[in-house]
C-alpha positions as YAML, in Angstrom:
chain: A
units: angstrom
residues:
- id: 1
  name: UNK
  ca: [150.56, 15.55, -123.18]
- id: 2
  name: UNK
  ca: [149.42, 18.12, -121.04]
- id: 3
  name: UNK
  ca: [145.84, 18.14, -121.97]
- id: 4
  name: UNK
  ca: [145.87, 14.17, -122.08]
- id: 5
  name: UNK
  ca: [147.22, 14.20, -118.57]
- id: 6
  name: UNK
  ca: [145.42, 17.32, -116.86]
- id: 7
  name: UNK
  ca: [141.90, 17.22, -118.79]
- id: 8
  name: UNK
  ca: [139.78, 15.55, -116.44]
- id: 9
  name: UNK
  ca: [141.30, 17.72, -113.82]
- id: 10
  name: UNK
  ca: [140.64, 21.30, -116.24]
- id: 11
  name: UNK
  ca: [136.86, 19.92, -116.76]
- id: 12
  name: UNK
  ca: [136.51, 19.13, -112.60]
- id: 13
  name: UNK
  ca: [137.99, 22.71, -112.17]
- id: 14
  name: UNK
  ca: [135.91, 24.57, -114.38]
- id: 15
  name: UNK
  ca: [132.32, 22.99, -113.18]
- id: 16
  name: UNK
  ca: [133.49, 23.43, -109.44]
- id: 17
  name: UNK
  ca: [134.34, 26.86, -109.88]
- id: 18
  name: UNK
  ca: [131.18, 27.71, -111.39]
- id: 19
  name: UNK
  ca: [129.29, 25.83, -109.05]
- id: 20
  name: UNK
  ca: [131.04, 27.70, -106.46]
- id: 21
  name: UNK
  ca: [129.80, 30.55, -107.75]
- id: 22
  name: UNK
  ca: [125.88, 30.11, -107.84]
- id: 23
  name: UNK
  ca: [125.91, 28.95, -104.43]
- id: 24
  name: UNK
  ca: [127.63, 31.64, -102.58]
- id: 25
  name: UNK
  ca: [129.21, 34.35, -105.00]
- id: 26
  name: UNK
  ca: [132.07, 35.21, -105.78]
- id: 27
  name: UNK
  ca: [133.47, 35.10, -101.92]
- id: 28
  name: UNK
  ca: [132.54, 31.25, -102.15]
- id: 29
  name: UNK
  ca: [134.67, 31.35, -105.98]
- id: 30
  name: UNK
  ca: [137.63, 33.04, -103.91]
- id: 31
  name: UNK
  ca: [137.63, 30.56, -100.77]
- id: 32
  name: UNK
  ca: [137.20, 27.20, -103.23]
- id: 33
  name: UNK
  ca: [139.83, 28.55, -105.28]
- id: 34
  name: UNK
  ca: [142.44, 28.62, -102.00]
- id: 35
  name: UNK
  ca: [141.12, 25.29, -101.28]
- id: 36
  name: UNK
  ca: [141.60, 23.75, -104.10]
- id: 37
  name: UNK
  ca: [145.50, 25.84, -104.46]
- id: 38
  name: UNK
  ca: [146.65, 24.77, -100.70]
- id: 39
  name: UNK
  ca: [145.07, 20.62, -101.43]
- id: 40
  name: UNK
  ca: [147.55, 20.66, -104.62]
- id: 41
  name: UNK
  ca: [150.18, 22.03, -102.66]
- id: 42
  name: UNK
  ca: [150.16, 20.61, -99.01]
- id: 43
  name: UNK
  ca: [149.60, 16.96, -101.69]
- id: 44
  name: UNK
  ca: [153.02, 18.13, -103.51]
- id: 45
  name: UNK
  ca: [154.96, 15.79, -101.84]
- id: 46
  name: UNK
  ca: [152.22, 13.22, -101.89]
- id: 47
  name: UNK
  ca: [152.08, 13.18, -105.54]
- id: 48
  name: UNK
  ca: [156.26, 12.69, -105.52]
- id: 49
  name: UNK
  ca: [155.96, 10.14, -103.34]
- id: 50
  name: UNK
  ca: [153.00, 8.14, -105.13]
- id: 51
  name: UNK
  ca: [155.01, 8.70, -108.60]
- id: 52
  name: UNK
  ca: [158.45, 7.09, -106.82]
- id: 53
  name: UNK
  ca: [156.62, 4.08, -105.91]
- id: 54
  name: UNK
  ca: [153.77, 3.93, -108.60]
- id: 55
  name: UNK
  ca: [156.73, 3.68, -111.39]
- id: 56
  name: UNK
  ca: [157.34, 0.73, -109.69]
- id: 57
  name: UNK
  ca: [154.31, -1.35, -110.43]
- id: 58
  name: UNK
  ca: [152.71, -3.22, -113.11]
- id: 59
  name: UNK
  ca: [150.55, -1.61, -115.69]
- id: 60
  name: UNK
  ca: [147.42, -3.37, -113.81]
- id: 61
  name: UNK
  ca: [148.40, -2.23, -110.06]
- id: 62
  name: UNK
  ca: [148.50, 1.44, -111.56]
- id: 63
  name: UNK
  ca: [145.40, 1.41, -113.66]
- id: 64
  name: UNK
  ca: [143.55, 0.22, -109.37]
- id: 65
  name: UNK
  ca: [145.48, 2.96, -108.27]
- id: 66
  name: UNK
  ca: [144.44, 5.61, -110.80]
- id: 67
  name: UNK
  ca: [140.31, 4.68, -110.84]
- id: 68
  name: UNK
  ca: [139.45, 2.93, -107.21]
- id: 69
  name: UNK
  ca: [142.18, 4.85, -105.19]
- id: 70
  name: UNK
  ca: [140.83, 8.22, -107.19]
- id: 71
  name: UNK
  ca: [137.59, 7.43, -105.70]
- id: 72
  name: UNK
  ca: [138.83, 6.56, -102.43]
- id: 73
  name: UNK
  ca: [140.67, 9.72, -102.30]
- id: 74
  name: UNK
  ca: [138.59, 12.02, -103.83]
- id: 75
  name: UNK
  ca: [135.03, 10.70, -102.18]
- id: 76
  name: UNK
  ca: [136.43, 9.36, -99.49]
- id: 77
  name: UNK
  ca: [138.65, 11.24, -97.49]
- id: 78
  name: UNK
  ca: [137.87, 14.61, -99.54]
- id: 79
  name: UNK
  ca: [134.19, 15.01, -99.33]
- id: 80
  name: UNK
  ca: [132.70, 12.38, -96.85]
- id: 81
  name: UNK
  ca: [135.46, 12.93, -93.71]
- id: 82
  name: UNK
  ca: [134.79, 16.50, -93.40]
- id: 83
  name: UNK
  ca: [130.85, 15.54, -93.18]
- id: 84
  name: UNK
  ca: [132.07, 12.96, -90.66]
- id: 85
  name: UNK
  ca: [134.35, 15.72, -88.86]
- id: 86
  name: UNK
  ca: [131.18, 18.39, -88.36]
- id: 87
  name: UNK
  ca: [128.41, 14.96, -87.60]
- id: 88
  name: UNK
  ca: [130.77, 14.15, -84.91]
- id: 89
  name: UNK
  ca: [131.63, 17.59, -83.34]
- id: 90
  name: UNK
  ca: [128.24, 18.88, -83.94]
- id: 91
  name: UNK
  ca: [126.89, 15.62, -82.46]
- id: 92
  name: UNK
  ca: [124.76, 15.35, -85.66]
- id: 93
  name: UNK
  ca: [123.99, 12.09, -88.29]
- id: 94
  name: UNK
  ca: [125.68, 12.27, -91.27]
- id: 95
  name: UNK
  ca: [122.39, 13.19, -93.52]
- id: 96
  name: UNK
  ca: [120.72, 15.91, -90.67]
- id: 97
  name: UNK
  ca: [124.64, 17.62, -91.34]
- id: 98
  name: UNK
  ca: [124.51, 17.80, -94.49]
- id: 99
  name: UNK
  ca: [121.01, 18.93, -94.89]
- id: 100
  name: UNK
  ca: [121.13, 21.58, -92.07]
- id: 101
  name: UNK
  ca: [123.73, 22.96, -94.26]
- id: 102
  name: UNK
  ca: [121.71, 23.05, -97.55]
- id: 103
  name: UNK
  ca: [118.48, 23.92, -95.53]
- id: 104
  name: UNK
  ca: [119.11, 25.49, -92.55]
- id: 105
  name: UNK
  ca: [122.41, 27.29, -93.03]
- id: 106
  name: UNK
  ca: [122.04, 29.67, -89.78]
- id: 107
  name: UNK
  ca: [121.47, 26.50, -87.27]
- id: 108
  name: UNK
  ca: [124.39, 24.66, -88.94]
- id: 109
  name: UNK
  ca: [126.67, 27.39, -88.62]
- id: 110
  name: UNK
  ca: [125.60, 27.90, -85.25]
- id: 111
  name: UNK
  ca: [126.22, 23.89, -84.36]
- id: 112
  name: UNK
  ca: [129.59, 24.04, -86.46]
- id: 113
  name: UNK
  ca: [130.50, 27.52, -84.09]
- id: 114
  name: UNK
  ca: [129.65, 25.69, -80.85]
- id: 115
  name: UNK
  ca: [131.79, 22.61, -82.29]
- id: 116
  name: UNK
  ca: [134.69, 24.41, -83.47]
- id: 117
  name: UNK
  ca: [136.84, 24.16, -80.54]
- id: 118
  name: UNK
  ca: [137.16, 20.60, -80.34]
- id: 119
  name: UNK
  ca: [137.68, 20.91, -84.43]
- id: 120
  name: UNK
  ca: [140.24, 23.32, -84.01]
- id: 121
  name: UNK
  ca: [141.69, 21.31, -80.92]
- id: 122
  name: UNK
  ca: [141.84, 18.12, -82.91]
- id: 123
  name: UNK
  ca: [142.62, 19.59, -86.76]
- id: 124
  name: UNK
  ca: [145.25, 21.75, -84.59]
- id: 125
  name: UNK
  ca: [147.12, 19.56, -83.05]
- id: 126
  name: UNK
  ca: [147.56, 16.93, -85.90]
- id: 127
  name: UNK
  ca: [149.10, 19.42, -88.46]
- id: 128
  name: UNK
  ca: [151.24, 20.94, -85.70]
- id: 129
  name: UNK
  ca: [152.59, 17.02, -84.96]
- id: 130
  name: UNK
  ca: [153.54, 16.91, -89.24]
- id: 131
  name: UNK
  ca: [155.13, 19.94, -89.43]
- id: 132
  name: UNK
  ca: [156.86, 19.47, -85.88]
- id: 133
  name: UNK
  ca: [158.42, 16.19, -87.54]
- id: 134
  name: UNK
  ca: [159.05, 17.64, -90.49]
- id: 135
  name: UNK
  ca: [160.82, 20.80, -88.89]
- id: 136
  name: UNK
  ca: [162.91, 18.37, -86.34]
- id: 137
  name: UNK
  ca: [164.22, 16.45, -89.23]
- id: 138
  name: UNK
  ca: [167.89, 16.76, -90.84]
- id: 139
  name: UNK
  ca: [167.14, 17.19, -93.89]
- id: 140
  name: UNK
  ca: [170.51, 17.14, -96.70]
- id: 141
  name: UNK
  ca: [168.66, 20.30, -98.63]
- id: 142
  name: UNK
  ca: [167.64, 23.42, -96.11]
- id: 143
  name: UNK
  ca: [165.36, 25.91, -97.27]
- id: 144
  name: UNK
  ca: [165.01, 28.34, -94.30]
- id: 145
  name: UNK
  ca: [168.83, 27.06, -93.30]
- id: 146
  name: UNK
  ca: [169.42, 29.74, -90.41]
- id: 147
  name: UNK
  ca: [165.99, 28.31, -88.93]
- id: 148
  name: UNK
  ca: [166.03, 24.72, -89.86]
- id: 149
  name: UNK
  ca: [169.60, 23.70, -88.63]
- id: 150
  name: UNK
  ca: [169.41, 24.64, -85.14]
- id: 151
  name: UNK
  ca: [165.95, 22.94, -85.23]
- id: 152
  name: UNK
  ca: [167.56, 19.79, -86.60]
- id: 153
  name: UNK
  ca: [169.65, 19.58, -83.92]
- id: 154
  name: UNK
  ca: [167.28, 19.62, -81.05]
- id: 155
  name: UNK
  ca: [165.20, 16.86, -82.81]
- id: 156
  name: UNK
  ca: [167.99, 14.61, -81.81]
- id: 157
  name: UNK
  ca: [165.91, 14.22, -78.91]
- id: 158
  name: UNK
  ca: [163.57, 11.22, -78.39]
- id: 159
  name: UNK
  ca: [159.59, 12.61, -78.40]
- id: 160
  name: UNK
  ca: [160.74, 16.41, -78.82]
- id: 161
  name: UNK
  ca: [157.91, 16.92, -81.00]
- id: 162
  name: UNK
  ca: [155.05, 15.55, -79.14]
- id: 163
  name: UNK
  ca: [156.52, 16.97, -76.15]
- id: 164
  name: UNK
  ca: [156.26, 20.57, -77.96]
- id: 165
  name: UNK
  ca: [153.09, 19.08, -78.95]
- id: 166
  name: UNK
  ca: [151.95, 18.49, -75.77]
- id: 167
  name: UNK
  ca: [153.47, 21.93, -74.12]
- id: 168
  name: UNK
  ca: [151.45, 23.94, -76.48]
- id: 169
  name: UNK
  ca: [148.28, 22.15, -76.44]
- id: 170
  name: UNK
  ca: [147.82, 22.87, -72.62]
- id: 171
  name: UNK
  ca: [149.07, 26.39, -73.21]
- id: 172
  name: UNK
  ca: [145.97, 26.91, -75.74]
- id: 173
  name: UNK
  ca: [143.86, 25.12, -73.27]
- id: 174
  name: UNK
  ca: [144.46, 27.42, -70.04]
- id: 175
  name: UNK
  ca: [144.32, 30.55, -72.75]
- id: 176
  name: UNK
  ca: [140.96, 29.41, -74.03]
- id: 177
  name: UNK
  ca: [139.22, 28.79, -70.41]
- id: 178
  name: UNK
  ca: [138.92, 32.62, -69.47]
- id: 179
  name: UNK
  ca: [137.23, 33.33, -72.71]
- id: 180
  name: UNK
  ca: [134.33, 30.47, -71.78]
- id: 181
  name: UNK
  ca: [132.72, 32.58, -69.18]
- id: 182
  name: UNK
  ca: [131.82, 35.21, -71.91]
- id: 183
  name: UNK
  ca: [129.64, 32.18, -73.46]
- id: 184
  name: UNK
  ca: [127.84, 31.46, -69.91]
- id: 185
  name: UNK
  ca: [129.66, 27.70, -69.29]
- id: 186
  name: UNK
  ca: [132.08, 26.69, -66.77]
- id: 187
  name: UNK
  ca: [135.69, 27.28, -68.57]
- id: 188
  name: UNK
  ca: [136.80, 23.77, -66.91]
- id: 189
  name: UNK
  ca: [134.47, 22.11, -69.39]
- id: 190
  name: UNK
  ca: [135.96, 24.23, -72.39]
- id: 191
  name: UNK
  ca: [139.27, 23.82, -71.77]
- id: 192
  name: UNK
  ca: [138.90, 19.61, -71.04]
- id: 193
  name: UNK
  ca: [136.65, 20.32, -74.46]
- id: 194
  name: UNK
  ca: [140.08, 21.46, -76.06]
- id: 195
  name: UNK
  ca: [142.30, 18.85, -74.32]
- id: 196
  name: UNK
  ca: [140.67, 15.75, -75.25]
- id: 197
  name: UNK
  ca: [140.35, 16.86, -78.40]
- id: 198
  name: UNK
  ca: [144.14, 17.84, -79.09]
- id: 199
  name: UNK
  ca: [144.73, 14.49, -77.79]
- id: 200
  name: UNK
  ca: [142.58, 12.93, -80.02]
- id: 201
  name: UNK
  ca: [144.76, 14.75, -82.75]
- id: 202
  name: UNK
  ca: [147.57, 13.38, -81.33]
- id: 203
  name: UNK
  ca: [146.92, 9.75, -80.97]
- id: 204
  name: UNK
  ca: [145.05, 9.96, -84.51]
- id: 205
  name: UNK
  ca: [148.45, 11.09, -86.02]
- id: 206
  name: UNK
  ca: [150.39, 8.70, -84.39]
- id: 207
  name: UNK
  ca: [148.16, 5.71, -85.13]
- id: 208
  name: UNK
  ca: [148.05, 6.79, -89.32]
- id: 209
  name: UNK
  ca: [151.84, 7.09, -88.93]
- id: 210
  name: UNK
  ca: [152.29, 3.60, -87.44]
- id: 211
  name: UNK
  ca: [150.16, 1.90, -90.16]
- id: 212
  name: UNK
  ca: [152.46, 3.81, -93.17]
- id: 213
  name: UNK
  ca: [155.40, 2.63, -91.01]
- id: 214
  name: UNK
  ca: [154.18, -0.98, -91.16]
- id: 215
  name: UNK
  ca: [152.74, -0.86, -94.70]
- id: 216
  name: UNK
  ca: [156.46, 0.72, -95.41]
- id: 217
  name: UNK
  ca: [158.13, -2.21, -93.77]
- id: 218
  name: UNK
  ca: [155.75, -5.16, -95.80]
- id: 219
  name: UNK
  ca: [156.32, -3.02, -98.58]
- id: 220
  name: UNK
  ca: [160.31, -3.17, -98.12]
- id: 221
  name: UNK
  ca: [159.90, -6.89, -97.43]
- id: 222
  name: UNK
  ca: [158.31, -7.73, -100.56]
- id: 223
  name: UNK
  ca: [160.46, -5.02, -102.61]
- id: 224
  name: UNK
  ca: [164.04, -7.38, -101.18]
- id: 225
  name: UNK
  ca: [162.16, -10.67, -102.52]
- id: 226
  name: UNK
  ca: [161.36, -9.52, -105.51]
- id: 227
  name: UNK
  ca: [165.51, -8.36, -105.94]
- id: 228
  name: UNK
  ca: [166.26, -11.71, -104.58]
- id: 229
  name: UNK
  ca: [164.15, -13.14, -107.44]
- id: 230
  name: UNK
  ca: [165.26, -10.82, -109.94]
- id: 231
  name: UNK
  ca: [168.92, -11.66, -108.80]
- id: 232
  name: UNK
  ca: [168.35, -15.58, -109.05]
- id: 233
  name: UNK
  ca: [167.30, -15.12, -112.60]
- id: 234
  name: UNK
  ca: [170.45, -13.04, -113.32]
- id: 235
  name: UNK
  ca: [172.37, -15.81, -112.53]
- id: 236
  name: UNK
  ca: [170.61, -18.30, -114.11]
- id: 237
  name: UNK
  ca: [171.03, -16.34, -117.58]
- id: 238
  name: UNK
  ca: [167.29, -15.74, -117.45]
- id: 239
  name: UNK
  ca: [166.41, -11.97, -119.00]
- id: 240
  name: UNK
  ca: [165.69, -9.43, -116.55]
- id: 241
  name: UNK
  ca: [163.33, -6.45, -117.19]
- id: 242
  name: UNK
  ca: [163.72, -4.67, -113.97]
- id: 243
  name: UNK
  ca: [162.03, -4.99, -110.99]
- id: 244
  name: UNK
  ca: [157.73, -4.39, -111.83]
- id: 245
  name: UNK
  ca: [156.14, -5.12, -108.60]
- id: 246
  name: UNK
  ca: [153.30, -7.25, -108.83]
- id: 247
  name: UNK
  ca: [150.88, -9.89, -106.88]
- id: 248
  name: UNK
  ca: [151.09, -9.63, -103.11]
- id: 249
  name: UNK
  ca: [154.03, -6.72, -103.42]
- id: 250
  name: UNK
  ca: [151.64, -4.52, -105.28]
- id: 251
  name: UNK
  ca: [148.69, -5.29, -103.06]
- id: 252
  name: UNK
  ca: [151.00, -4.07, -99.83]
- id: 253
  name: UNK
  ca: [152.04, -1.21, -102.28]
- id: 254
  name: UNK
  ca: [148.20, -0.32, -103.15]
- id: 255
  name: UNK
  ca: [147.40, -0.51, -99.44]
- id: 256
  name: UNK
  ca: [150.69, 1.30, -98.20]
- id: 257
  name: UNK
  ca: [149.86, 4.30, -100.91]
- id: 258
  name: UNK
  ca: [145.97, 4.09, -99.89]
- id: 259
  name: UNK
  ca: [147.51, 4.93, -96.41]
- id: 260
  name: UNK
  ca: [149.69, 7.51, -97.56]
- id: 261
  name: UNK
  ca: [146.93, 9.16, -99.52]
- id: 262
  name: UNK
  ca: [144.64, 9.32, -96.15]
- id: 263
  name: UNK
  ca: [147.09, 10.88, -93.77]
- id: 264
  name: UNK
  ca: [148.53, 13.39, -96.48]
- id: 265
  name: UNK
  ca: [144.61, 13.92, -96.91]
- id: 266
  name: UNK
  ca: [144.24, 14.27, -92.87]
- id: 267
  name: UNK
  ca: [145.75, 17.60, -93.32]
- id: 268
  name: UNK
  ca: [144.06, 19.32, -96.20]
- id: 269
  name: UNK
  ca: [140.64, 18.50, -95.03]
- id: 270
  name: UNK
  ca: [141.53, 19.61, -91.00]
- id: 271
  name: UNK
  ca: [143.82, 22.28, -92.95]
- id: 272
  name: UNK
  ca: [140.15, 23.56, -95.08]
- id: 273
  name: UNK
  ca: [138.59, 24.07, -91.48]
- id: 274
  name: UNK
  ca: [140.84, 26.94, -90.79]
- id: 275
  name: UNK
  ca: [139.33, 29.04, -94.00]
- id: 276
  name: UNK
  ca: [135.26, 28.09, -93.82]
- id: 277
  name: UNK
  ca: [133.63, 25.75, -91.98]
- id: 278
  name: UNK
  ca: [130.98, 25.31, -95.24]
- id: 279
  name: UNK
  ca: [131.12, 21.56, -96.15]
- id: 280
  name: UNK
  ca: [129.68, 22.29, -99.80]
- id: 281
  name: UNK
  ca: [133.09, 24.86, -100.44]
- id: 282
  name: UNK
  ca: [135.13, 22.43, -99.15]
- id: 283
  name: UNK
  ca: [133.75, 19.46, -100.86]
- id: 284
  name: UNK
  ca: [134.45, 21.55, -104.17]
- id: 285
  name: UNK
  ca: [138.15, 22.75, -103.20]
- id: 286
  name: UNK
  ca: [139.37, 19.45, -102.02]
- id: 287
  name: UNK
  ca: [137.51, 17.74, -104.31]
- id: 288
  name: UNK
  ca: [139.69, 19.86, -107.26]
- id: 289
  name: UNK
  ca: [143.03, 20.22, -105.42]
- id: 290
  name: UNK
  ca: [142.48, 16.07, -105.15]
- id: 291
  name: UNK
  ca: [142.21, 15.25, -109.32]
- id: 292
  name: UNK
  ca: [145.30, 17.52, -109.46]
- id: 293
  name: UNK
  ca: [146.87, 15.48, -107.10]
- id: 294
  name: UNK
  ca: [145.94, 12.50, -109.30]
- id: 295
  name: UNK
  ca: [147.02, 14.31, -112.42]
- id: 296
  name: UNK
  ca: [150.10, 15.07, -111.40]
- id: 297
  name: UNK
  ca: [151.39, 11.89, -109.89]
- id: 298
  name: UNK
  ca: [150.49, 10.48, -113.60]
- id: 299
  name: UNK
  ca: [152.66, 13.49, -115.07]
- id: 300
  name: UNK
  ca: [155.54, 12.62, -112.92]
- id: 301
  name: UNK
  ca: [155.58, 8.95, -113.59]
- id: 302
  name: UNK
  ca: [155.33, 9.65, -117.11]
- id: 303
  name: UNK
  ca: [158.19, 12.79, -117.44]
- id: 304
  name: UNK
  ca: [160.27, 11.44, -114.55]
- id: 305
  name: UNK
  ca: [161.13, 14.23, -112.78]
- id: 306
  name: UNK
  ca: [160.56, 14.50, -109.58]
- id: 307
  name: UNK
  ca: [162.98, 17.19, -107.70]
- id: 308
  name: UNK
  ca: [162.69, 20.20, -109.71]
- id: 309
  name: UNK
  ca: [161.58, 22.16, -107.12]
- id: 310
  name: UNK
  ca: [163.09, 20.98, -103.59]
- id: 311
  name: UNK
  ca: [161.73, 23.83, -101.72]
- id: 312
  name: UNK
  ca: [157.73, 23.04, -102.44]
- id: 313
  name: UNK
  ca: [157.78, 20.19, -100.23]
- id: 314
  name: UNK
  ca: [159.35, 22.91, -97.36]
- id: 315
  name: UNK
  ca: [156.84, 25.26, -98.65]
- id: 316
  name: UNK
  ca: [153.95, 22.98, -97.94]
- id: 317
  name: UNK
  ca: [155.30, 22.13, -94.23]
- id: 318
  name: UNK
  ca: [155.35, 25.53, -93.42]
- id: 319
  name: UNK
  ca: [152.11, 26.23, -94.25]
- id: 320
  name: UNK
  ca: [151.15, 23.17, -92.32]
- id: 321
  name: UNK
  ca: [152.47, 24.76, -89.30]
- id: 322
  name: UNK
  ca: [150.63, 28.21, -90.04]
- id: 323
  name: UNK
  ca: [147.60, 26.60, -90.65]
- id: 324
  name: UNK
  ca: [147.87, 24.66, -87.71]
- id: 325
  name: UNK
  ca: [148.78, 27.72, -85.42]
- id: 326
  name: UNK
  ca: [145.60, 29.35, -86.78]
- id: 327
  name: UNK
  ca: [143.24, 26.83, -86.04]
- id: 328
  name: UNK
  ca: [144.88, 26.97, -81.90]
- id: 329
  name: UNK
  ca: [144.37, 31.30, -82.32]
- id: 330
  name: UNK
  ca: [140.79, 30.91, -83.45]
- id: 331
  name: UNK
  ca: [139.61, 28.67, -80.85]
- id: 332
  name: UNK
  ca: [139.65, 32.04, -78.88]
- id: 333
  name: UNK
  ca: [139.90, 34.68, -81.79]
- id: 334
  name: UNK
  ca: [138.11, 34.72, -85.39]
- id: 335
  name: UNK
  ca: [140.35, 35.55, -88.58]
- id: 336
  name: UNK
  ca: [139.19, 36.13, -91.89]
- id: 337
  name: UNK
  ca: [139.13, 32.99, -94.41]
- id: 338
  name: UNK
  ca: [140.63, 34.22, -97.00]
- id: 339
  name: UNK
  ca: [143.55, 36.00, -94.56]
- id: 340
  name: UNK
  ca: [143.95, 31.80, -93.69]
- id: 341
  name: UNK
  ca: [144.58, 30.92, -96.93]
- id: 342
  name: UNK
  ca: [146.47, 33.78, -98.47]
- id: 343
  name: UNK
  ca: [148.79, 32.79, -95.88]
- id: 344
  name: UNK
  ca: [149.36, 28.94, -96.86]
- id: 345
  name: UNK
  ca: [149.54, 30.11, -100.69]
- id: 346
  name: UNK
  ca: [152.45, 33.03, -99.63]
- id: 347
  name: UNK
  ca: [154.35, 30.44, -97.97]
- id: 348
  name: UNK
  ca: [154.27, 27.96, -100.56]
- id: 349
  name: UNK
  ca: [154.96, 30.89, -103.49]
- id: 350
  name: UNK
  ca: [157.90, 32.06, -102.11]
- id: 351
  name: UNK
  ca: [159.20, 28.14, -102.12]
- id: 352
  name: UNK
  ca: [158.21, 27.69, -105.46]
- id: 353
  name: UNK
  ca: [159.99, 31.50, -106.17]
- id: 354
  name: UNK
  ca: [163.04, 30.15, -104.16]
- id: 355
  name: UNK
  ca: [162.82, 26.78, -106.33]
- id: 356
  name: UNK
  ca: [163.61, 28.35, -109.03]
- id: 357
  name: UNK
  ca: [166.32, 30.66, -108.33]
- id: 358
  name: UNK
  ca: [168.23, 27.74, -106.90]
- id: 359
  name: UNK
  ca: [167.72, 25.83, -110.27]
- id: 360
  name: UNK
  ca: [169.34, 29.24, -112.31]
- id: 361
  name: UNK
  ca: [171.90, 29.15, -109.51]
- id: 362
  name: UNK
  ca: [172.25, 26.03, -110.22]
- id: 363
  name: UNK
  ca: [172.66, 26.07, -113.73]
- id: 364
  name: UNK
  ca: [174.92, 29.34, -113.79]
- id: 365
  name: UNK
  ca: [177.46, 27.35, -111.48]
- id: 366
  name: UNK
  ca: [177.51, 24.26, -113.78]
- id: 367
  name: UNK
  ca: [176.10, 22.19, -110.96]
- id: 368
  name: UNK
  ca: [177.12, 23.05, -108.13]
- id: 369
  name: UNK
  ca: [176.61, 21.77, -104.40]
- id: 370
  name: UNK
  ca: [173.28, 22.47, -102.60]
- id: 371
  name: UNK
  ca: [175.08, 24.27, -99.63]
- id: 372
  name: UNK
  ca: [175.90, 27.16, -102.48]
- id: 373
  name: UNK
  ca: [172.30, 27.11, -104.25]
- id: 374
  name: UNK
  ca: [171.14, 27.64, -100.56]
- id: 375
  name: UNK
  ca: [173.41, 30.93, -100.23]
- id: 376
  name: UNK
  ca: [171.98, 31.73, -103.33]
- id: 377
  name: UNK
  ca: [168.93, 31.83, -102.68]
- id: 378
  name: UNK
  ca: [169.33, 33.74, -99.40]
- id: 379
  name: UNK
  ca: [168.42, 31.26, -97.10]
...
């Protein structure tokens, strides 16, 4: 089962992480390998939420899903946007960026340097806006409870997180502008550099969470027909199989999970900027963490379970939020890649590590309420 599921995955693993390897060394093995760790786990919740609705649809509708939404999502948004990310910063054509960095690897890293504010500006602000919604959300099961209830209760205010947003985006720009003389231009230009760009992260967030909203809403509207239907036939004394979604409610599904997939994507690829700005390592690492992602949403359609470990999906927010403070720092400051990732994979380890001692908790208590696996857990 495991083999069936995960094999394609295994095989994409293996010839990435030896390709890794005879283009950079083992430092390139090290930063594809936290790549390809942080894709599968900032895509947890992706995966649960593909599963949840995939489970849903007829054999057909998956089968799209699984072969022309792999290659959407893997070719796609995993190894052409971060091409289209450097082109556009770097003010470069798609080809000349990816063959200054095959070619001329000390001119593209010099482009991609003089570009990385506006990278880190943009890739900045839109994790801090998912993990500032995330954070400002009640939630019924609290990981880091002592942090996350107060927080809860201050997103009861309209806009708080884009106001935050907002707040700490001109904070990073007025930090960055004295460190622009030291690079001979005006620090007016740098810091407008960073602020257009933040607010390009903003707006891009908010327009890929209005189209899931409205993809959510067609979906919802074709998921209450198809009940209507299926209770019509019910009393008509016609057999009901459950409701498989097909025809126009799968094609708003397909679309609605194609959008999902992108802005889940959004922050893995802006996420990867933070630990190398090499698009060949990231190509491999997303490109690995993504068939993962595939696998797995497969596995939990097929096994069914989908909240064995409630704290991943906190995990994976909070690394968000690291990674997204990181990218702000080094707009200014340079830090280490693999420091960046080490600190996405703590975060999400210790969820995983306070998964599980819920789940013995859990099971030592005979089932008993989430407030008590919280305490015992230590959170």
């Amino acid at each position: 089962m495991i083999l069936k599921t995960f094999g394609w995955s295994f095989a994409v693993t293996a010839a990435g992480l030896v390709a890794a390897v005879f283009y950079g060394g083992w430092q390139a093995f090290g930063i594809v390998a936290i790549l390809s760790i942080l894709e599968i786990s900032l895509s947890f919740d992706n995966a649960v939420i593909n599963a949840g609705i995939l489970k849903k649809m007829s054999e057909f509708w998956q089968k799209i899903f699984l072969t022309i939404g792999v290659l959407i999502a893997v070719f796609g948004m995993r190894l052409v946007f971060p091409v289209v990310i450097v082109a556009i910063s770097a003010q470069l054509g798609p080809i000349e960026a990816i063959d200054l960095s095959f070619n001329d690897p000390d001119r593209y890293k010099e482009l991609v340097t003089d570009a990385h504010p506006s990278i880190a500006a943009f890739g900045g602000m839109f994790l801090l806006m998912i993990f500032l919604d995330f954070i400002f959300e009640d939630r019924d099961i609290k990981w880091l409870g002592w942090l996350e209830r107060p927080l809860a209760k201050l997103g009861k205010v309209d806009m708080l997180s884009v106001c935050v947003a907002l707040i700490i985006l001109l904070i990073s720009a007025m930090w960055f502008a004295p460190q622009a003389h030291q690079h001979g231009g005006g620090h007016a230009d740098k810091a407008e550099t960073v602020m257009l760009s933040g607010i390009a992260g903003l707006i891009t967030y908010l327009v890929v969470g209005g189209l899931s909203g409205f993809f959510e809403n067609k979906l919802e509207e074709e998921e209450e027909r198809e009940h209507e239907a299926e209770e019509e036939a019910r009393k008509a004394g016609k057999p009901v199989s459950g409701v498989v979604l097909a025809g126009k409610a799968a094609f708003f599904m397909f679309l609605y999970l194609e959008v999902l997939d992108a802005s889940f994507s959004f922050d893995g690829v802006i996420g990867a900027f933070a630990i190398t700005n090499e698009i060949v390592l990231m190509a491999l690492g997303l490109g690995i963490g993504a068939m993962y992602v595939r696998s797995l949403t497969v596995y939990l359609v097929r096994q069914g379970t989908l909240d064995d470990y409630v704290y991943l999906e906190h995990g994976a927010h909070y690394a968000i939020g690291a990674l997204s403070v990181i990218l702000l720092i080094t707009i200014r400051f340079e830090i280490n890649e693999l420091i960046t990732g080490l600190v996405g994979v703590v975060l999400i380890g210790w969820s995983f590590w306070s998964s599980l001692r819920r789940n013995k908790a859990l099971a030592a208590d005979g089932g008993g309420s989430d407030s008590k696996s919280e305490v015992s857990s230590g959170v």
